[in-house]
C-alpha positions, -999 to 999 in steps of 0.1 A, spaced: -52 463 34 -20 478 21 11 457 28 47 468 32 83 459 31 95 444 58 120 465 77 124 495 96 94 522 83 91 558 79 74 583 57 41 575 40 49 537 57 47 547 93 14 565 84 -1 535 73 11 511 99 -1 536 125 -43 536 107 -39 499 103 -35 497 141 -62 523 146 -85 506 123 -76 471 136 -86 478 171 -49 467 181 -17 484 193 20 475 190 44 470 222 69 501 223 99 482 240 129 496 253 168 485 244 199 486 256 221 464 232 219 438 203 205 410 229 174 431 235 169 441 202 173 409 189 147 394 215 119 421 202 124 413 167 123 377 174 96 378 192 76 404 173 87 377 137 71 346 165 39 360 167 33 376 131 30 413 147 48 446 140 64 464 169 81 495 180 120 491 190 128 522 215 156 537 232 161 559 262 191 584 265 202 560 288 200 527 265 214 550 239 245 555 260 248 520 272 244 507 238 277 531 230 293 513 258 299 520 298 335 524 287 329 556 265 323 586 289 287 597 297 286 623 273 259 635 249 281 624 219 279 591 237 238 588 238 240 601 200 261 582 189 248 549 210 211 555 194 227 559 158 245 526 161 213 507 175 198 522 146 222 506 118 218 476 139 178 472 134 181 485 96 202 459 88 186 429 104 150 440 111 139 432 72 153 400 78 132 391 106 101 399 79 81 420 105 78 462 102 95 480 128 88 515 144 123 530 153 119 555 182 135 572 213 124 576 245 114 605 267 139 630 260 133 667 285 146 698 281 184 684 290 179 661 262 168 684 237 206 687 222 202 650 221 173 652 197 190 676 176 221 653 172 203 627 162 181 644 137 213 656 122 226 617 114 194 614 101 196 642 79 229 628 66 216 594 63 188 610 41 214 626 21 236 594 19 207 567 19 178 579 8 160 576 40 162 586 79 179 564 110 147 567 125 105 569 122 100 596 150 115 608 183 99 616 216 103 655 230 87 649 263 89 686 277 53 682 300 71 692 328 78 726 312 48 757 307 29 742 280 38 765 257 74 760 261 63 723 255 41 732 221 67 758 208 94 735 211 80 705 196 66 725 165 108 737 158 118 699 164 86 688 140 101 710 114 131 696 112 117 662 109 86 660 90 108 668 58 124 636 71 95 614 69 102 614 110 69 621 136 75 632 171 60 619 200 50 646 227 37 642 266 8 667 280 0 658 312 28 642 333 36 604 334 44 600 372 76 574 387 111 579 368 126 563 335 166 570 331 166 598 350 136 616 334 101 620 354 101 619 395 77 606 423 67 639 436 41 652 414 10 666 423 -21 645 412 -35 662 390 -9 665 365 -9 630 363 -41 640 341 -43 653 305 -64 681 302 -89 677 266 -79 715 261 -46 709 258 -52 681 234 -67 700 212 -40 731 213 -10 704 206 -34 695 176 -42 724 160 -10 735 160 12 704 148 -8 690 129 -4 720 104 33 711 104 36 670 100 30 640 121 27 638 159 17 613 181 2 622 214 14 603 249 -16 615 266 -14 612 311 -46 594 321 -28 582 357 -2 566 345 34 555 364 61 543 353 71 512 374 49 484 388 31 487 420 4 475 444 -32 471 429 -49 502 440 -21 525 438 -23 538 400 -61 552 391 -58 550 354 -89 567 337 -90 560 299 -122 578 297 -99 614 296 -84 594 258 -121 595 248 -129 631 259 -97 641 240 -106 624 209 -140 637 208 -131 674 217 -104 678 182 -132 655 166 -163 680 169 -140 712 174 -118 705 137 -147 684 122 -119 653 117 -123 617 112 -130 594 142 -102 597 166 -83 615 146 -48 619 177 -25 587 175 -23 583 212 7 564 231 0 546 265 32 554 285 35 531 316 27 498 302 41 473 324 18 463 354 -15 478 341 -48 464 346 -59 446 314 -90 461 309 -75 492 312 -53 486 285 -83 474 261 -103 501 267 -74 523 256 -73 504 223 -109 524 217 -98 553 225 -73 553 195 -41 545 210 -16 524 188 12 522 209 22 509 248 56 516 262 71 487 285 100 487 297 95 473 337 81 442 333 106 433 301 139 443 325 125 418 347 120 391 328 156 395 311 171 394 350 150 364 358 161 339 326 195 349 336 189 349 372 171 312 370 200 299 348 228 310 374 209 295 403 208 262 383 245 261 372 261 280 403 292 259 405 298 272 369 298 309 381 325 304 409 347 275 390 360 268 359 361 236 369 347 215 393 367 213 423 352 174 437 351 159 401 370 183 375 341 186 354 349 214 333 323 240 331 329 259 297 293 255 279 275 267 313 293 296 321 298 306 281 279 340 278 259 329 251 242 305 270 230 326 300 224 358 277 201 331 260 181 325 288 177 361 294 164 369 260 141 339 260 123 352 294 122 381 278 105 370 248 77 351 268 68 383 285 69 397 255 41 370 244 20 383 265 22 421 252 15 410 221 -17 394 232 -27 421 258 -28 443 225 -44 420 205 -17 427 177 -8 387 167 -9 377 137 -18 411 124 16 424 109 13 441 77 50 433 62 46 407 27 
């Protein structure tokens, strides 16, 4: 198996990450950010169990990572997702795992987003030698699907000359991430059509790299058992329609699972057939952050109202120091990452040296 550097990957490297996954039968967690804690906490957790991973960022984390403090402006989100960006190139080698870099679903507001980030990366090309990131999501499925196709094939061409993929949606992933998606959709969006697979392939592919977040039922959010219908079966169908209709390899579309968190586990390993290399969570990971810190302020409460103590004058500086409830929020965070890295039987499987 070819190895590779450890560090943030692009080019000819994300290519090969992406078929060793494939071939493997595994997939990495895509797991979204919002500042250094949660980055750190992927990377540390990714290093822990000997997998690569994929680091992502909404408009949303982009902005926060820029700071609540700078107005809500698209210079803010670009210029929050460029910063996140230097802040895994830097460290991520260190941690001696390979790391997808990637942002979120990005509609047709965002699309000026995109475009500003494509355009630090063309500078950093210039300047470095290589792009701030490996690929970005367009997520237009809620446009005509040629809107959706034509679009993504301008973006592509910007960015395969990067060594950058781009990650589209057919099909419509229901709930609502950041502001992007909604509750009302009608059913049977919520399902990819094969055809349309085989249009977004046909006509990107000629271009560069693209992965393919392909609907099969899935929500963003966690709810009640019963209440998602996931059907991996329309990955398969897809697969095998480009397969016999362009005479390709075996599941030749890198498919994403979006709507990770709360799935049914055989769901999720029957994706890993199917071809997918890639499952977004984001739910169950906010969660666990809020608990750890949650847990930790229950257990020192005195140390969240007092300095200190007002019966014995026990000071209360290490308890209510940020470092040590941030701490417990990356660590919960870290343990339900565990578990992702087990669900997609990616442990132990990174290909950094």
């Amino acid at each position: 198996m070819t190895k590779l550097k450890p560090g943030v990957v692009w080019g000819d490297d994300y290519l090969t990450l992406v078929k060793a996954c494939k071939d493997g039968g595994y997939a990495l967690p895509a797991v979204n950010v919002i500042g250094t804690n949660t980055i750190n906490a992927v990377m540390e957790s990714a290093a822990k169990n000997k997998s690569d991973v994929v680091i992502q960022l909404s408009n949303g984390g982009a902005q926060f990572y820029a700071g609540k403090g700078m107005e809500d402006s698209l210079q803010a989100k670009i210029l929050g997702a460029v910063s996140a960006a230097q802040h895994v190139h830097l460290l991520a080698k260190h941690y001696g795992i390979c790391v997808i870099l990637h942002t979120d679903h990005a509609n047709k507001p965002l699309i000026p987003w995109v475009d500003g980030m494509i355009d630090h990366s063309e500078q950093s090309m210039k300047d470095n030698g290589r792009p701030l990131f490996s690929s970005h999501m367009l997520d237009l499925s809620a446009e005509d699907i040629e809107f959706n196709i034509s679009e993504s094939e301008r973006v592509l061409k910007r960015l395969a000359p990067l060594g950058m993929s781009i990650e589209i949606e057919l099909g419509v992933t229901g709930g609502e991430e950041d502001g992007v998606g909604s509750d009302d959709i009608d059913n049977d969006k919520l399902y990819t059509q094969p055809s349309d697979c085989l249009m977004a392939y046909e006509r990107l592919s000629k271009i560069g790299h693209f992965s393919l977040a392909a609907s099969f039922g899935n929500v963003h959010g966690v709810y009640k058992p019963g209440n998602v219908q996931l059907r991996p079966e329309i990955l398969k169908n897809s697969q095998a329609l480009v397969q016999e209709t362009c005479k390709t390899d075996h599941n030749p579309l890198d498919l994403v699972f979006h709507g990770g968190s709360g799935s049914e586990k055989a769901k999720i390993d029957e994706s890993l057939d199917y071809g997918v290399f890639k499952m977004n969570i984001d739910t169950d990971t906010q969660f666990a952050f809020a608990k750890g810190v949650g847990d930790y302020v229950d257990a020192h409460a005195k140390a969240f109202k007092h300095q200190i103590d007002p019966e014995d004058g026990t000071p209360y500086k290490k308890q209510y120091d940020p470092r040590s409830w941030l701490r417990k929020g990356e660590e919960s965070f870290i343990i339900r990452l565990d578990e992702a890295f087990r669900d997609l039987k990616s442990i132990g499987k990174t290909i950094a040296e």
